[in-house]
C-alpha beads as a LAMMPS data file, in Angstrom:
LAMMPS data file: protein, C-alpha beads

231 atoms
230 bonds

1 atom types
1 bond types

-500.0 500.0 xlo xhi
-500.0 500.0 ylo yhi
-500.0 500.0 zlo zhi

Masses

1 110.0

Atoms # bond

1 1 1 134.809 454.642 208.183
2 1 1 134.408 451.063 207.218
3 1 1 131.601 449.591 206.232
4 1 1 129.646 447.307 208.914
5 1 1 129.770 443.676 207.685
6 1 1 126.091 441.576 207.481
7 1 1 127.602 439.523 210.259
8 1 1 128.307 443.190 212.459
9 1 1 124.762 444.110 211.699
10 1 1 123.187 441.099 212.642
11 1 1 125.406 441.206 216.027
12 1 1 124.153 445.270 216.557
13 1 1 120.360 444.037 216.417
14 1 1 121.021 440.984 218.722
15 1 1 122.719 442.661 221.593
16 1 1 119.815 444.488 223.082
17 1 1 117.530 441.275 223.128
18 1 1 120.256 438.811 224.326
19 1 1 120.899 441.585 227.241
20 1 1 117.751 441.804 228.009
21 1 1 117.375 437.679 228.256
22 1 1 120.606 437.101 230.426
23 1 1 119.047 439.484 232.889
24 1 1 115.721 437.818 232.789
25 1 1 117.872 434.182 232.939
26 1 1 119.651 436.165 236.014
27 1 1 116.012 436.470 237.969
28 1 1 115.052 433.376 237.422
29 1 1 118.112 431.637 238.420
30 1 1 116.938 433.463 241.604
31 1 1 113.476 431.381 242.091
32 1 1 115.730 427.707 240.999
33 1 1 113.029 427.606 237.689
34 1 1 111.819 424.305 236.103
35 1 1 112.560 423.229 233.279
36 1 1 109.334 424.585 231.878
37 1 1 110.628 428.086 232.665
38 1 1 114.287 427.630 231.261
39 1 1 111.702 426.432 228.018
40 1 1 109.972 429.150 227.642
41 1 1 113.200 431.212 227.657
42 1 1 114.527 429.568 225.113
43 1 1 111.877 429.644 222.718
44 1 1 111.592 433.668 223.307
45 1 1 115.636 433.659 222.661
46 1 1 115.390 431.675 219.538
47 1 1 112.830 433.806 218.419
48 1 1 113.661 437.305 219.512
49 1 1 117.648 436.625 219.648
50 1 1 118.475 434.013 217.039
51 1 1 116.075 434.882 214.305
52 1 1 113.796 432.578 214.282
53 1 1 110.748 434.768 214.096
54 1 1 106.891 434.607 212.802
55 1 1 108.459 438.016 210.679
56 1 1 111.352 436.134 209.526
57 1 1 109.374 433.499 208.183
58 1 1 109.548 430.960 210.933
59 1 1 107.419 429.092 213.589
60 1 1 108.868 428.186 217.133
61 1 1 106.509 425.658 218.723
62 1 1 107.103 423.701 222.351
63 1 1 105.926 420.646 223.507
64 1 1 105.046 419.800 220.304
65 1 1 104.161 415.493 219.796
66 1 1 104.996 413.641 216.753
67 1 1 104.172 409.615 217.447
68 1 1 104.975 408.538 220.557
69 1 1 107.912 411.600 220.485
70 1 1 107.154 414.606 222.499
71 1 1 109.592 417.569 221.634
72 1 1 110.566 420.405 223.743
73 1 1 110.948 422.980 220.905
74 1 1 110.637 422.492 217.278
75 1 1 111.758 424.922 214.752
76 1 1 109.985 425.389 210.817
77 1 1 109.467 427.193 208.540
78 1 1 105.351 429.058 208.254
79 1 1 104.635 427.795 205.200
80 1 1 105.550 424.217 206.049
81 1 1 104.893 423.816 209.676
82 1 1 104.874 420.087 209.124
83 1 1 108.159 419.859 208.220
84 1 1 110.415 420.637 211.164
85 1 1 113.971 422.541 210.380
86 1 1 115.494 421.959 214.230
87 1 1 114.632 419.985 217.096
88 1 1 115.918 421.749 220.324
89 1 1 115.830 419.381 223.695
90 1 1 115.946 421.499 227.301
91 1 1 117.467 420.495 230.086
92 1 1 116.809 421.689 233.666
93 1 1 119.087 425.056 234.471
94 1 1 122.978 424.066 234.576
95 1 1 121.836 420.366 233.988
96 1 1 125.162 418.053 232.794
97 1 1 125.228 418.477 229.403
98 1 1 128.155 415.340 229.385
99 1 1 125.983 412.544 230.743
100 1 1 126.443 409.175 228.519
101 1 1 123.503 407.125 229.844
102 1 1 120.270 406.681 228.281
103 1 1 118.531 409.386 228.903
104 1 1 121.252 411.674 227.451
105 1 1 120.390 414.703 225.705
106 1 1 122.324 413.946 222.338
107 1 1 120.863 410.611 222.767
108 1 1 117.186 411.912 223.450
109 1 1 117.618 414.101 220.274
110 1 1 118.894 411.639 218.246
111 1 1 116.019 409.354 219.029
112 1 1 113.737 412.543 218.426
113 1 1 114.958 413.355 214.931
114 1 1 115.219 409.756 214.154
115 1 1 111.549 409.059 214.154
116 1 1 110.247 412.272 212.215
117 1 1 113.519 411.904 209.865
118 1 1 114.940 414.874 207.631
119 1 1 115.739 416.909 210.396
120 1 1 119.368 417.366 210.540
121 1 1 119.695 420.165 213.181
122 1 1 119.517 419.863 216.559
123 1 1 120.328 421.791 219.859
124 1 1 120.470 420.654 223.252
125 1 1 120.525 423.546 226.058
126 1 1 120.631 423.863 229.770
127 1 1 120.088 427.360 229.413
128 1 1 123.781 428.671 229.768
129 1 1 125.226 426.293 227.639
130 1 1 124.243 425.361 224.040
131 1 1 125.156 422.723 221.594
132 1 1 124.208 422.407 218.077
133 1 1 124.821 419.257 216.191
134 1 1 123.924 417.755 212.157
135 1 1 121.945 414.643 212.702
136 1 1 122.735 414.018 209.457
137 1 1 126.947 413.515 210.081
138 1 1 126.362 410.788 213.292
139 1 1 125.476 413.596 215.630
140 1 1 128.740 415.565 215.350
141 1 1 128.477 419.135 217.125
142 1 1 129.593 422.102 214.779
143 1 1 128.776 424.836 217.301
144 1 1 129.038 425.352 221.203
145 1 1 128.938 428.147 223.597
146 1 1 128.237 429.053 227.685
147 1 1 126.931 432.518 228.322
148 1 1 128.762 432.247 231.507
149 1 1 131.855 434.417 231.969
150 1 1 135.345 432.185 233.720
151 1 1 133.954 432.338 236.912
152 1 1 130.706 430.716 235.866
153 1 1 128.755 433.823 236.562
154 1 1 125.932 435.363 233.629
155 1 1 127.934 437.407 231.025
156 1 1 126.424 440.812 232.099
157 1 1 128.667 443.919 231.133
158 1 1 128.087 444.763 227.796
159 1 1 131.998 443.732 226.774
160 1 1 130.354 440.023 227.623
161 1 1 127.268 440.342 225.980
162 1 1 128.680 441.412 222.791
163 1 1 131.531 438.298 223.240
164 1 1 128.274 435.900 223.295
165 1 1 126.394 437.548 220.712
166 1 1 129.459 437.085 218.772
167 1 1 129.461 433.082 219.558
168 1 1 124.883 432.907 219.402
169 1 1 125.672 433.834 215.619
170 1 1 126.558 430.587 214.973
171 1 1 123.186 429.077 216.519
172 1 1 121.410 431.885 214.480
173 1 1 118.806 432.006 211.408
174 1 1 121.020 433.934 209.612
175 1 1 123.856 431.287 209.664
176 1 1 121.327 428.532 208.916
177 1 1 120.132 430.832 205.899
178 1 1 123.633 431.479 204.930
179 1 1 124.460 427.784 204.623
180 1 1 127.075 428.331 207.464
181 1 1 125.782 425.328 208.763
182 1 1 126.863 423.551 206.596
183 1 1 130.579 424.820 206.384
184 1 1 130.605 424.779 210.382
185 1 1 129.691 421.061 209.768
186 1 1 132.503 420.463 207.201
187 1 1 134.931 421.932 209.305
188 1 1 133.855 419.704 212.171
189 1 1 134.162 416.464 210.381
190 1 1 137.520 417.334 208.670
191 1 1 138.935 418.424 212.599
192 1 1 137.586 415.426 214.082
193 1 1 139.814 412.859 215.644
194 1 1 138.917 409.912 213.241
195 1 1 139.164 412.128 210.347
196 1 1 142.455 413.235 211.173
197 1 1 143.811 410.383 212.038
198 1 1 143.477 408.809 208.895
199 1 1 144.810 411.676 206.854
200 1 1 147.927 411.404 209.116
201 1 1 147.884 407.690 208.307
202 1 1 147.470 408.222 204.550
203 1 1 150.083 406.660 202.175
204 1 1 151.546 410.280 201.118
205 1 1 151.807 411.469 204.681
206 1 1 153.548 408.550 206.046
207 1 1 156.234 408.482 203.194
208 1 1 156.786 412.237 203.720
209 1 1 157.368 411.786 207.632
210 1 1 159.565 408.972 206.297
211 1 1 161.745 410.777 204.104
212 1 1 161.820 413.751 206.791
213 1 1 162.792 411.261 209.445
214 1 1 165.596 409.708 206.939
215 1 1 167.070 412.958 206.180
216 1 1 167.221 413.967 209.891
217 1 1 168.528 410.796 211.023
218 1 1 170.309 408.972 207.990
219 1 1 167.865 406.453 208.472
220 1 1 165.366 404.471 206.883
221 1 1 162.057 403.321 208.397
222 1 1 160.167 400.803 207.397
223 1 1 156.585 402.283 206.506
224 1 1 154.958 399.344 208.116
225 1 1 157.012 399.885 211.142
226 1 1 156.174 404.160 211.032
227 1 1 152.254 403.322 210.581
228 1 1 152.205 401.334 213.833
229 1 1 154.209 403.879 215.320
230 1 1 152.202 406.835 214.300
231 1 1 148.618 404.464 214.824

Bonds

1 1 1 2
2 1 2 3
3 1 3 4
4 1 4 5
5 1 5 6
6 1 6 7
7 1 7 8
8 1 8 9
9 1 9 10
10 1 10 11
11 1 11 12
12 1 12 13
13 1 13 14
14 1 14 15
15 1 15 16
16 1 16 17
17 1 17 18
18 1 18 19
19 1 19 20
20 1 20 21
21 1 21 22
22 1 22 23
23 1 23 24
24 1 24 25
25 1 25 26
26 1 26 27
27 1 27 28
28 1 28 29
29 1 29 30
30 1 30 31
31 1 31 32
32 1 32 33
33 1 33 34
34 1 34 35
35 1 35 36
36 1 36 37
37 1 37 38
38 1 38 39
39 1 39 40
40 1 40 41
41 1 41 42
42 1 42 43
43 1 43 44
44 1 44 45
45 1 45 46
46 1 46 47
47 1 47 48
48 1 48 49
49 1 49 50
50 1 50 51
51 1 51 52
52 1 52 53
53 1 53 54
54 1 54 55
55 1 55 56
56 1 56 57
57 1 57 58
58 1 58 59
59 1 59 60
60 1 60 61
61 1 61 62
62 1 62 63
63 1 63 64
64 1 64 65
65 1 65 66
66 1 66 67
67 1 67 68
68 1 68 69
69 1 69 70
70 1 70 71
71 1 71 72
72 1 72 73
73 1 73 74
74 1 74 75
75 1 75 76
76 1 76 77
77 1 77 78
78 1 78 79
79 1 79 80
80 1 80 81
81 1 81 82
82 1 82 83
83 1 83 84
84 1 84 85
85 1 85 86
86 1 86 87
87 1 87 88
88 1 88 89
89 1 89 90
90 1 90 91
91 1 91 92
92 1 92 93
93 1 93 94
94 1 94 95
95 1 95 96
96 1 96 97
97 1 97 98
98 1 98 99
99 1 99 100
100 1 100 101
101 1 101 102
102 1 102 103
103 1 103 104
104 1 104 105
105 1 105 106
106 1 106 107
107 1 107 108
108 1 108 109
109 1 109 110
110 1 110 111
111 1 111 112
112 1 112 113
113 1 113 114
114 1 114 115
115 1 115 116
116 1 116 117
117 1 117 118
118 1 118 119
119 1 119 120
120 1 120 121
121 1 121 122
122 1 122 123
123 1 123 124
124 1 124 125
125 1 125 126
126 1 126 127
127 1 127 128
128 1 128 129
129 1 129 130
130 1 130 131
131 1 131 132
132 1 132 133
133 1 133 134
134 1 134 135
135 1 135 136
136 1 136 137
137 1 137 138
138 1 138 139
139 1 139 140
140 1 140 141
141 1 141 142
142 1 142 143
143 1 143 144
144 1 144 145
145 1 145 146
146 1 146 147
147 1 147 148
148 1 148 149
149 1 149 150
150 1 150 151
151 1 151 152
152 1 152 153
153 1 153 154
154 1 154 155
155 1 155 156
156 1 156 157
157 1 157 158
158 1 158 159
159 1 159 160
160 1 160 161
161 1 161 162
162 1 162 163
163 1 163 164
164 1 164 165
165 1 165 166
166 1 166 167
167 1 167 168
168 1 168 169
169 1 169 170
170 1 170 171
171 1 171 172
172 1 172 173
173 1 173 174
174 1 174 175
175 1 175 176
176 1 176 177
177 1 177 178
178 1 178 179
179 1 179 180
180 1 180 181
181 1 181 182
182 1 182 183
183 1 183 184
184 1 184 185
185 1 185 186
186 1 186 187
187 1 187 188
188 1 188 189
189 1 189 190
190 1 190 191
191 1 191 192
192 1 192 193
193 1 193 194
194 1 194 195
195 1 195 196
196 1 196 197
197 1 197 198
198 1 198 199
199 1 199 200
200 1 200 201
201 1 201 202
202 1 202 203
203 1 203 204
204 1 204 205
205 1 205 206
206 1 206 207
207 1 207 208
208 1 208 209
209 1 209 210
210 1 210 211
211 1 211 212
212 1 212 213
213 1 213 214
214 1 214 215
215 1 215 216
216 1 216 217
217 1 217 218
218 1 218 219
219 1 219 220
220 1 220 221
221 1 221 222
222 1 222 223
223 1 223 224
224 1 224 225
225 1 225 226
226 1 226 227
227 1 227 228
228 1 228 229
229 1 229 230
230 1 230 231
């Protein structure tokens, strides 16, 4: 029998607390919650779910104020409380997540970790779907997921449960500990459309595509000419 991975554990001891929050979620979707409710559930599920617990070393506050900044949930760790790890901003249940005017989420949270500074984490929530972005790369998000199956329903059967737990990992305190973070963040800015467009715009790649083109086509192009063409 193979040995169970530190990624398999962690998944085994977060299925039976995420199940037990998607049915909660499910009731309350029943009674259309506030925002304050949809809150409270998320600070249980980054406690109790993600990691982030008094016994892991952590404190999860909500509404906390710094300035004229009010936060929904703040993440640290106990022996610095002052110095926040993760802001996390909650929208109202199945809010748009997409909006681009000033009252954004990414927007609010940028604005948030901003004026406290040295908080590179953030997450912004409606309660099924969650975002995590690094503040400290011009808000780039290196993790998202929707605990809603294809037909927009709650993940409920345990197949589904176990298919988020397997995408919460990357929003947990064990990939924050880990440094996966960081890589997830890496990742992101190498895959992101700027980035790639200017390695496929780099001197060595266009004279490859231009000797590849030559060879197919007996012809030479003008590496002005291909840059434009590629740009």
């Amino acid at each position: 029998m193979a040995r169970e991975t530190k990624e398999e554990r962690v998944i085994r001891t977060m299925i039976p607390q995420l199940t037990e929050h998607i049915i909660e979620l499910k009731h309350l979707t029943a009674i259309s919650p506030k925002e304050s409710h949809i809150e409270n559930w998320c600070q249980s599920l980054l406690k109790t779910v993600l990691g982030f617990s008094a016994s892991a070393g952590y404190q999860v506050r909500t509404q906390e104020a710094r300035g004229t900044m009010r936060f929904d949930i703040v993440v640290s760790k106990a022996e610095k409380p002052e110095q926040l790890i993760l802001v996390a901003e909650v929208k109202r249940l199945g809010a748009d997540l997409n909006r681009s005017d000033l009252r954004s989420g990414k927007l609010q949270l940028k604005e948030y970790l901003a004026s406290v500074g040295n908080v590179p984490w953030g997450i912004l929530t409606n309660g099924y779907e969650w975002r995590l972005y690094d503040f400290n790369s011009d808000a780039l998000c290196i993790a998202t997921t929707d605990i809603r199956n294809d037909q927009q329903q709650l993940a409920t059967t345990p197949r589904e449960i176990e298919e988020t737990a397997w995408d919460f990992i990357d929003f947990s305190a064990f990939y924050f500990e880990n440094k996966t973070w960081d890589k997830l963040s890496a990742e992101a800015q190498a895959f992101s459309p700027d980035s790639l467009a200017r390695s496929i715009l780099s001197n060595d790649i266009v004279k490859k595509i231009a000797r590849n083109l030559k060879g197919e086509h007996d012809y030479r192009v003008p590496l002005d000419v291909l840059t434009d063409k590629l740009a």
